[in-house]
Residue, then its C-alpha position, 0 to 999 in steps of 0.5 A: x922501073x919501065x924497062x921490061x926484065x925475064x926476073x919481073x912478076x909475069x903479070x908485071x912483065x905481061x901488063x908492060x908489054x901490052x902497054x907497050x903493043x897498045x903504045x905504038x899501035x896508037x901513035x901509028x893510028x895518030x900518025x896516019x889519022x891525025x890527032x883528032x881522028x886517031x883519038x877517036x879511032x882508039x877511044x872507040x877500039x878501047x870501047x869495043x875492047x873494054x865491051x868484050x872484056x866485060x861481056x866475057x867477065x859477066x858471062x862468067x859471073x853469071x856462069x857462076x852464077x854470082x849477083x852484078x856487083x864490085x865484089x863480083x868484079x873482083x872475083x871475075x876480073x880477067x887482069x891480075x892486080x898482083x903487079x898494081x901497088x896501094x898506097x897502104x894508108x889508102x886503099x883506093x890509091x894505085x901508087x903503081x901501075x905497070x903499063x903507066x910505069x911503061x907509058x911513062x918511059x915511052x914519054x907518052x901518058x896522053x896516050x896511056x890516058x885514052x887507055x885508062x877510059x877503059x876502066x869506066x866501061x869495066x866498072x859501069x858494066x857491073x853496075x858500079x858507081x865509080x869515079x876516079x878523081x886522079x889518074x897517073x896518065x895525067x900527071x897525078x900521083x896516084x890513080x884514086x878508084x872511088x866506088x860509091 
């Protein structure tokens, strides 16, 4: 996988290069910043990212007028999860994800993890009790989403 190819799926194509933006973006900001500052600085562009992701998905549930929920989530959602693969014998098990196939191939799933913060921001801002006890940015096999 990791290499960007014109026959991928273009959500693949599309979740690898942002993957990649965000990769060397963040490791300029840990570069001039330091580790310590340079985290802080990224965990609070992926919070501000994560915020207007949200605010555009529940303007457009309430648009549509659709109660705050997980099922809501799922009709909102503004990333496609065409590209992500489940375990079939679990379905709250992510066995692929596209940007982690990238953040891998980049030797850097420090930085992909501060990344993958952002999905708590996305979940919580439709009132969804969720955890995620493995994540594949740090080393896991899967990333395991358990809604409560």
């Amino acid at each position: 996988m990791g290499e960007i190819r014109s026959n991928d799926e273009p959500s693949e194509r599309m979740a690898k290069l942002m993957a990649k933006l965000y990769f060397f973006m963040a490791s300029e900001i840990i570069k001039k910043l330091g580790d310590e500052e340079g985290k802080d600085v990224i965990r609070k562009a992926i919070s501000r990212f994560g915020k207007s992701r949200a605010e555009a998905m529940l303007k457009e549930a309430e648009e549509r007028d659709l109660e705050i929920n997980h099922d809501t989530y799922l009709a909102v959602r503004d990333m496609p999860l065409i590209s992500w693969k489940k375990d079939p014998c679990r379905s709250t098990d992510i066995t692929y994800c596209p940007m982690h196939d990238m953040w891998s191939m980049l030797n850097d799933n420090e930085l992909g993890s501060l990344y993958c913060e952002i999905d708590k921001i996305l979940y919580e801002s439709f009132s969804i009790d969720f955890d995620r006890p493995l994540c594949k940015t740090s080393g896991d096999p899967c990333c395991r989403f358990i809604i409560k």
